[in-house]
C-alpha angles and dihedrals in degrees: 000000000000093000095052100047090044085052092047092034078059100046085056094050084054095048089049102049093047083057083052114038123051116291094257083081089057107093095044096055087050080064113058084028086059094036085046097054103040082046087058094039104044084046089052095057101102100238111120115267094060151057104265090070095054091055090054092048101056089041099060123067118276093254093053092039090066081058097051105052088050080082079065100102097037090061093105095046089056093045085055096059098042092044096043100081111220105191135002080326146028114246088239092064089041096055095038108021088092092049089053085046103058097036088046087046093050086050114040113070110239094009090133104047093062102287142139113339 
């Protein structure tokens, strides 16, 4: 879980320091707080290779967690599907395209409004 908190610990000094510093930082701040928190969240969905998966694992029994990490070698198969968009947008973009939006929207000054990104 270390890469996704680091991912989501940088989007908030970002977001602190565009409150802090002149508007002309602002939109590059919107960026590596947008890049930051897609990074956290992508890596949080629980498909091997990340971590995600990993989370899941060590929180189920022991019993279930075998079972668990029998999805192991079928992780790229399932990135595929999420990342190959069939249709106007990936289901990747679909499931966690809300989520991006209303962290985005806590941490970017006048994202809401309208803003950045």
């Amino acid at each position: 879980i270390a890469g996704p908190i680091s991912n989501l610990v940088l989007a908030s000094i970002c977001a602190i320091l565009a409150r802090i510093l002149p508007l002309g930082f602002l939109p590059f701040f919107s960026v590596l707080i947008a890049i930051n928190v897609r990074l956290a969240l992508f890596n949080l969905i629980p498909i091997h290779p990340l971590d995600g998966f990993k989370i899941v694992g060590g929180l189920l029994p022991r019993e279930k967690a075998h079972e668990w990490y029998q999805l192991e070698r079928y992780g790229l198969i399932f990135l595929l599907f999420l990342i190959i968009p069939f249709g106007p947008r990936s289901m990747l973009e679909s499931i966690l395209g809300p989520f991006i939006s209303v962290v985005t929207t806590f941490l970017i000054p006048h994202a809401a409004a309208g803003g950045v990104i």
